[in-house]
DRENROGU-799844 format. One line per 8 residues: number of its first residue (from 1); their letters; for each residue x, y, z of C-alpha. Coordinates in steps of 0.5 Angstrom, whole numbers, plus 2048, in hexadecimal, padded with zeros to 3 digits. Example, Ala and Ser with C-alpha at 12.3 -4.5 7.8 and 13.67 -1.06 7.14 Angstrom:
<nodes>
1 = AS = 819 7F7 810 ~ 81B 7FE 80E
</nodes>
This chain:
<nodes>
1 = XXXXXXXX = 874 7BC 924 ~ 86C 7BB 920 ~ 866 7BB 925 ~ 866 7B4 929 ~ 860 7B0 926 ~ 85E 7AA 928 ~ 858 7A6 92B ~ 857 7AA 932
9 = XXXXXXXX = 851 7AD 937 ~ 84E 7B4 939 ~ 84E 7B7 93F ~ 846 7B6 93F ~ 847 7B0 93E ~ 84B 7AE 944 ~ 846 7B3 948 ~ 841 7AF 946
17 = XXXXXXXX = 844 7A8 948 ~ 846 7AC 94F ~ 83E 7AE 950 ~ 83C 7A7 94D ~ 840 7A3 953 ~ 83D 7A9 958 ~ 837 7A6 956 ~ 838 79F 956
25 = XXXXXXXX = 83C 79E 95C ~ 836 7A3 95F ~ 831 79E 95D ~ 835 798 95F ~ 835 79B 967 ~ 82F 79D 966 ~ 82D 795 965 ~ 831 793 96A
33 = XXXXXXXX = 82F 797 96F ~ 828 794 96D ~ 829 78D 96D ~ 82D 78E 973 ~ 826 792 976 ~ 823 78B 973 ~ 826 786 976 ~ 826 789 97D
41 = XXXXXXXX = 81E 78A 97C ~ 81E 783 97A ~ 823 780 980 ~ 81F 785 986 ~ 826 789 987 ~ 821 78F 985 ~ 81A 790 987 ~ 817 793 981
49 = XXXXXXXX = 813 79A 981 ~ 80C 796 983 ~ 80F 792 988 ~ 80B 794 98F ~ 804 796 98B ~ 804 78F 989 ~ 806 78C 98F ~ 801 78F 993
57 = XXXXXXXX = 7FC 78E 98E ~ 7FD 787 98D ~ 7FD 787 995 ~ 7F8 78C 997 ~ 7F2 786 999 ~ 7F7 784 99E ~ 7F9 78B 9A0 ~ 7F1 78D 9A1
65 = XXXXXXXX = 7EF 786 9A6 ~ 7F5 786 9A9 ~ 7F5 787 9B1 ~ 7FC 78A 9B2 ~ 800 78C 9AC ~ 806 78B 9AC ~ 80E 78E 9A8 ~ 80E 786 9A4
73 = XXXXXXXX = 807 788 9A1 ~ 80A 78F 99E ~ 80F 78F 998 ~ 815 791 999 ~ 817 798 998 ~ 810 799 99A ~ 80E 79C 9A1 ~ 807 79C 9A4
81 = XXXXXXXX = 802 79F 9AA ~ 7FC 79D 9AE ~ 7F7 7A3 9AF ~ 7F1 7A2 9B3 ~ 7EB 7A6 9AF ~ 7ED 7AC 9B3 ~ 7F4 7AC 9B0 ~ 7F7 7AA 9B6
89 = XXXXXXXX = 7FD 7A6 9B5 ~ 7FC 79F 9B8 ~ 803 79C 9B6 ~ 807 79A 9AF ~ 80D 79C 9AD ~ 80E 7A3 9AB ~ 814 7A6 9B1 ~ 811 7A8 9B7
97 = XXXXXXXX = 816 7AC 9BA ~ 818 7B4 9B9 ~ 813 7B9 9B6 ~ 814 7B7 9AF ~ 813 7B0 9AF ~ 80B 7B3 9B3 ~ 80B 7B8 9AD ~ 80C 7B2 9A9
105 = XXXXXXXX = 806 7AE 9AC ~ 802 7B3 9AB ~ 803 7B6 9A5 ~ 801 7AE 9A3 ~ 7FA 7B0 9A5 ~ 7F9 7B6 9A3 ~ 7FB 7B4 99C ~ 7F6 7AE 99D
113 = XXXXXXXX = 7F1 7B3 9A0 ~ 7F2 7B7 99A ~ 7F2 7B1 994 ~ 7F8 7B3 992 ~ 7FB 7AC 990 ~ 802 7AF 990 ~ 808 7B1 996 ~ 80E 7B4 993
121 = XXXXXXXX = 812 7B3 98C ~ 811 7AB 98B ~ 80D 7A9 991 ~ 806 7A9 991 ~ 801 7A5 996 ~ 7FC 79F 995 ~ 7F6 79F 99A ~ 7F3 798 99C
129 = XXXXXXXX = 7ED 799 9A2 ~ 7ED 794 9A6 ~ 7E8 793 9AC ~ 7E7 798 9B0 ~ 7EE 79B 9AD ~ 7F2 79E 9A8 ~ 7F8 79C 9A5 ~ 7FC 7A0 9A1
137 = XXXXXXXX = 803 79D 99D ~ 808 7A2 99A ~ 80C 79F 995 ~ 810 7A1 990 ~ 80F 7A1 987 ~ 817 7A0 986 ~ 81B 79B 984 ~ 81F 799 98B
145 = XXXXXXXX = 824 793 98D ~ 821 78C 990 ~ 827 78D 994 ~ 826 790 99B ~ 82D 794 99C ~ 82D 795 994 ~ 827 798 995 ~ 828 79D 99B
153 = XXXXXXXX = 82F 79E 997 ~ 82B 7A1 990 ~ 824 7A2 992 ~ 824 7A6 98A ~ 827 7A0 986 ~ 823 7A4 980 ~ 829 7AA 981 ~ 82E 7A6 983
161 = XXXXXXXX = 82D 7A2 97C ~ 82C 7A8 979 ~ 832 7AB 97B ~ 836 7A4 979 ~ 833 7A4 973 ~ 835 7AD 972 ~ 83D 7AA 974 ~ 83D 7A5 96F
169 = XXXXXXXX = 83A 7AA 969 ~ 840 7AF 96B ~ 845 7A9 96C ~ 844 7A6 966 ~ 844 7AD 963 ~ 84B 7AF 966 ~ 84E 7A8 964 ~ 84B 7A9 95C
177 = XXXXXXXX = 84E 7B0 95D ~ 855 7AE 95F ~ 855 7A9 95A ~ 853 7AE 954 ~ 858 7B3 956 ~ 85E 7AE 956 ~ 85B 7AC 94F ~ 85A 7B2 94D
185 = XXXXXXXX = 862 7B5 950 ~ 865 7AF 94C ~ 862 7B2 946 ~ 864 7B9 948 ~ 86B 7B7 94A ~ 86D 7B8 942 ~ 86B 7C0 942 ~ 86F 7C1 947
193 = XXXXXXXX = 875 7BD 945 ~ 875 7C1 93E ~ 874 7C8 942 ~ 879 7C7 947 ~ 87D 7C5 941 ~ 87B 7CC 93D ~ 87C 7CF 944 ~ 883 7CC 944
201 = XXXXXXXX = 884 7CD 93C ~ 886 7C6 93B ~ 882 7C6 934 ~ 885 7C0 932 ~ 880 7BB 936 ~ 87B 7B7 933 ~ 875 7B4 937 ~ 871 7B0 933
209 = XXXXXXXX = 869 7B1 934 ~ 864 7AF 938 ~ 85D 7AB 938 ~ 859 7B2 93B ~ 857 7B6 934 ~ 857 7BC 938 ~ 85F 7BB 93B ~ 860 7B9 933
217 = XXXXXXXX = 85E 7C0 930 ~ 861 7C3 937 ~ 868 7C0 936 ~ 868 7C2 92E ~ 867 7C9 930 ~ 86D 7C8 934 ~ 872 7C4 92E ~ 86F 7CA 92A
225 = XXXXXXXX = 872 7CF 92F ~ 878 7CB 930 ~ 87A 7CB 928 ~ 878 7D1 928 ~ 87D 7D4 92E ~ 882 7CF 92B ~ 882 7D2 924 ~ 882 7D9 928
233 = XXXXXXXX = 887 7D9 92E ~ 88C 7D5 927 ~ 88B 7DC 923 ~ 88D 7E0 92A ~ 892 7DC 92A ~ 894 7DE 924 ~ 893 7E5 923 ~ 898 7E5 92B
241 = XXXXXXXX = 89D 7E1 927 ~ 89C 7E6 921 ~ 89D 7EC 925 ~ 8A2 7EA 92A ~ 8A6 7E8 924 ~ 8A4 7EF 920 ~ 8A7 7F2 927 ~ 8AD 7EF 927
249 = XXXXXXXX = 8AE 7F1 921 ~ 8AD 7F8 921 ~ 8B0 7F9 928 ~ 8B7 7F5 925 ~ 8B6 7FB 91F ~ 8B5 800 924 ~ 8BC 7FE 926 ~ 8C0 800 920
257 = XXXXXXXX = 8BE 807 920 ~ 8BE 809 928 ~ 8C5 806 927 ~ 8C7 80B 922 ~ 8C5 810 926 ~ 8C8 80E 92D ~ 8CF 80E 929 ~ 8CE 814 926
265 = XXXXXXXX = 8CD 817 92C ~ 8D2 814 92F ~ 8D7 816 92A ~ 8D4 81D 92B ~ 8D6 81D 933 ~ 8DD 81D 92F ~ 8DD 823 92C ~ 8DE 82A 930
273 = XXXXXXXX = 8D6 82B 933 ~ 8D4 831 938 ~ 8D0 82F 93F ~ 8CA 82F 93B ~ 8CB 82B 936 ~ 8CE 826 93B ~ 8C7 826 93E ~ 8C4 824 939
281 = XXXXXXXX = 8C9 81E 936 ~ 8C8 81B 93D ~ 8C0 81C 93D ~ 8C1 819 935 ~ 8C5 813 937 ~ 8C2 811 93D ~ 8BB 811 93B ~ 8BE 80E 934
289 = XXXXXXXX = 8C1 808 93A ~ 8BA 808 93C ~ 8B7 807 937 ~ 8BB 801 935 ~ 8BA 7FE 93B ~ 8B1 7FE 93A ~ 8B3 7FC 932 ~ 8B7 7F5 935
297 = XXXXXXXX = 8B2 7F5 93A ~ 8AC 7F5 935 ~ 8B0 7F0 931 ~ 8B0 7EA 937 ~ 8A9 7EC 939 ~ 8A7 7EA 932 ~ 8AA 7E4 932 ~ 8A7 7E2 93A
305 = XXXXXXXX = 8A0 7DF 93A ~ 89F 7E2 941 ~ 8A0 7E9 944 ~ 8A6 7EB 946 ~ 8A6 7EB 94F ~ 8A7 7F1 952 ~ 8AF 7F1 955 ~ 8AD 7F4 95C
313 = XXXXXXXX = 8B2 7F7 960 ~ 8B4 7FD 965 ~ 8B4 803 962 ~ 8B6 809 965 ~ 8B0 80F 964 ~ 8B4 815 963 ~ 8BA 812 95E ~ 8B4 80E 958
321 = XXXXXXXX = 8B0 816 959 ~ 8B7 819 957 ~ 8B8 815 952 ~ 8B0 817 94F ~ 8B3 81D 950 ~ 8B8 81E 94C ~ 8B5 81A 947 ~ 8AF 81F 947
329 = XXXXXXXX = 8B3 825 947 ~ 8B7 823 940 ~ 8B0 821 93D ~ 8AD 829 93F ~ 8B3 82D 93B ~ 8B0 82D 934 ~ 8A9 82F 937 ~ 8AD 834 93C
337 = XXXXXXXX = 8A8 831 942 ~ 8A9 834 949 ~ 8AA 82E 94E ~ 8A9 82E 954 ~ 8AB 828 95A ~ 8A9 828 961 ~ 8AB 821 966 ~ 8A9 822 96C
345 = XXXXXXXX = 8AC 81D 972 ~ 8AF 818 96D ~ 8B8 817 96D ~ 8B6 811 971 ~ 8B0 80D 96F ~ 8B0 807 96B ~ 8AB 804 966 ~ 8AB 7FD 964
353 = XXXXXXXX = 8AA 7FC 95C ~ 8AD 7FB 956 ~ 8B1 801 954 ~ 8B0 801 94E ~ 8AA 7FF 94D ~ 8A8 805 952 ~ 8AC 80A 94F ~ 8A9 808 947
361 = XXXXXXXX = 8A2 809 94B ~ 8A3 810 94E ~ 8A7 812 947 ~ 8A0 810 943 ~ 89C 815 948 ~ 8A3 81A 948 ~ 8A2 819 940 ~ 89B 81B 93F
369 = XXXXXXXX = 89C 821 943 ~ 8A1 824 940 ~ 89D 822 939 ~ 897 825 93B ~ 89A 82C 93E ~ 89B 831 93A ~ 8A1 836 939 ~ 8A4 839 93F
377 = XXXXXXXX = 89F 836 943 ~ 8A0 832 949 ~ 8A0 82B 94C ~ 89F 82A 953 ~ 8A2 824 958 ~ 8A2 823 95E ~ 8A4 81D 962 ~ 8A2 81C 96A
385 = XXXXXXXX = 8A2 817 96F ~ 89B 816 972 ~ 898 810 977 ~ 89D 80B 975 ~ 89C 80D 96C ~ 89F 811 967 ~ 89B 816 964 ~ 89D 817 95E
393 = XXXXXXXX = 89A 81E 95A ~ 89A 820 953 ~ 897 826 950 ~ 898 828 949 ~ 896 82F 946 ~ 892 82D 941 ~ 88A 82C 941 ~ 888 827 946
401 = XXXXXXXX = 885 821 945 ~ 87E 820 942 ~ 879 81D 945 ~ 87A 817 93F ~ 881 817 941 ~ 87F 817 949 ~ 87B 810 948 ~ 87F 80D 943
409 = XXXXXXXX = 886 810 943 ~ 88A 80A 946 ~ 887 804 940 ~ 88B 803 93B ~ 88B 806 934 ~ 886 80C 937 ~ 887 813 933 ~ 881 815 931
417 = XXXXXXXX = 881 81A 937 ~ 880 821 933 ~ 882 825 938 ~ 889 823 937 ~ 88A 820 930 ~ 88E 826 92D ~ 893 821 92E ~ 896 81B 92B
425 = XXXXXXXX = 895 815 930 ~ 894 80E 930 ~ 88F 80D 936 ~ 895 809 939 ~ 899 80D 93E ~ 893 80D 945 ~ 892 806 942 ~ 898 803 943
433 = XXXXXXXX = 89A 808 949 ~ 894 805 94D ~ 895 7FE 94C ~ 89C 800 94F ~ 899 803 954 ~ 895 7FD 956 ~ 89A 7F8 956 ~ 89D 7FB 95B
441 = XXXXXXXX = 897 7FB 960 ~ 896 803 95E ~ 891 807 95B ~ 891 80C 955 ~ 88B 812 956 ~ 88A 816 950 ~ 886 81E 952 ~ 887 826 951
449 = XXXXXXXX = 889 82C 954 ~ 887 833 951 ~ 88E 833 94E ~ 88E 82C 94B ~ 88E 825 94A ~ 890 821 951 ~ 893 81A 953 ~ 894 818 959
457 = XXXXXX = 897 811 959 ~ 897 80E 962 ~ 89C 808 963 ~ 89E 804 969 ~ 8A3 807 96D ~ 8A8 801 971
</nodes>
């Protein structure tokens, strides 16, 4: 698929449109707020800021020749105090109970004494002489309801509006925000659709575009990636079928001669042969039988799509090792190799594996260690029970594992081990035998001794 064109915004484009909708949206309840402000000013629902002061100047004659004053002839909001010119107080209405109503009387003089106009945060003092008297009003320079209870309920309207205002600001905010990441998830949800159909590998989708320039050039990588992985899975395909079919093929070839020799040795055991070279037909004819059965084996892998399951069971410890040791012991005659086997406590253990499995495993390590010992050397095993496992040790007479081998001697292919190249090998053996190993919930350590290689194998023991 091309590049998806046509006609679509970018993503400043959009953030931009985001920011313009804060700012509106931000105006708008910022005119709002102040027509609603207006309207209240304008219907006596609030009192402006200069309210009490215009009051009391717009009354300060009746104030001054007035006999008595009385609470009607003060704003509201506003409180007020007679003082005799001593100070003393006459009467008014400022709270006379409790030693902070009396500190207040008398902080209200001082402050007049003083010339200092105001009290405390918004609250100052207007002074009017009187005969004789002096009359001293605190009142407030804040916007206040005209309503009694309201205004004993929000006596600071100023912080309550700001702190209704502040709400709106983050609600508005939170709403655009919810609405933007929707908007922008819908246009996301294609990107995700593709990557969980690459992760899934079905490369067969085809999505569409999107009207976000970005997601655009995004989702053109990802058919990219898509075709490209397409073309590259088809060509593993490929070469798979190619060498499964070059397996069978060779292994359907390998049959011909390994019939051959099977029934010349077979016609050998009709002819007169000494003890010896019985032993050495019936070696011939079961590892041939062996290998016969790994060829039909290999032949039915390379035709299956999927590895082959273990075929788990009870095996009994002592009869797999005996059939190892056997084995072992036809495959140590060429080089004269002196073998030496020690199991301790195990006629009656039982493992559970897949026998033949287990025993290619262990063959591949018994394998490796007759390559790798020289003439007239020695292979050591020992197999003993300990805390519920097998504990399986083989140790060869050879050089020892390198420190290469040490870390990589299990991964496939590995042979660059200078310590142990005078042989030929195909990095192979460890592989397979630790993959074994593993799938039965074991484990396979490679080390030294000062007599050579070691493998300790540890299985679980029923």
């Amino acid at each position: 698929m091309g590049s998806i064109r046509g006609k679509n915004k970018s993503l400043r484009r959009i953030f931009l449109y985001y920011l313009g909708c804060i700012l509106g949206f931000s105006l708008l309840i910022i005119g709002a707020n102040f027509g609603l402000l207006s309207y209240a000013l304008n219907s006596a629902i609030i009192y402006p800021a200069n309210y009490a002061e215009s009051f009391i100047q717009k009354n300060s004659a009746i104030l001054q020749s007035s006999k008595t004053i009385t609470p009607d002839m003060i704003p509201d909001g506003s409180g007020f105090g007679v003082y005799d010119l001593t100070g003393t107080y006459q009467y008014g209405s400022f709270p006379e109970d409790g030693s902070d109503a009396l500190e207040k009387i008398s902080q209200v003089w001082k402050n007049y004494e003083n010339g200092d106009s105001s009290l405390s945060g918004s609250a100052f003092i207007y002074v009017i002489q009187r005969e004789n008297e002096v009359l001293l009003i605190t009142y407030p320079i804040s916007l206040q309801f005209s309503d009694t209870r309201l205004r004993q309920a929000f006596p600071n309207l100023e912080a309550l509006w700001i702190g209704l205002f502040t709400l709106e600001m983050i609600g508005m905010i939170v709403i655009l925000s919810i609405i933007f990441g929707k908007y922008l998830g819908e246009k996301i949800a294609v990107l995700q659709a593709a990557s969980r159909n690459i992760e899934n590998q079905n490369l067969d989708f085809d999505l569409g575009g999107s009207d976000v320039r970005e997601i655009n050039q995004v989702l053109d990588s990802l058919y990219q990636l898509r075709d490209a992985l397409k073309e590259s899975l088809l060509q593993q395909w490929q070469i798979k079928k190619g060498k499964q079919e070059q397996i069978s093929a060779l292994a359907h070839d390998i049959k011909t001669p390994l019939t051959i020799i099977k029934g010349n040795v077979e016609l050998l055991g009709e002819t007169v042969l000494d003890p010896e070279q019985m032993q050495y037909q019936k070696y011939i004819i079961e590892n041939a039988t062996q290998i016969e059965g790994y060829i039909n084996k290999l032949v039915e892998l390379s035709k299956s799509e999927t590895p082959e399951a273990l075929a788990v069971k009870k095996v009994a410890v002592k009869n797999l090792l005996d059939g190892i040791q056997e084995q072992t012991r036809g495959m140590i005659i060429k080089k004269n190799i002196n073998l030496t086997w020690q199991e301790i406590d195990l006629d009656k253990e039982v493992i559970q594996a897949d026998r033949e499995k287990l025993h290619r495993a262990i063959m591949n390590v018994m394998g490796n260690a007759v390559e790798f010992t020289p003439p007239q050397g020695t292979i050591a095993v020992t197999a003993q029970k300990r805390d519920s496992e097998l504990i399986l040790t083989i140790r060869d007479g050879g050089k020892g594992f390198g420190d290469q081998a040490l870390r990589h001697g299990k991964e496939q292919f590995f042979m660059s081990d200078s310590s142990r190249t005078d042989h030929k090998h195909h990095g192979m053996g460890l592989y397979i035998a630790d993959n074994i190993v593993k799938q039965h919930g074991g484990q396979l350590v490679i080390g030294n001794t000062a007599q050579g290689g070691l493998v300790t194998i540890t299985l679980k023991i029923l």
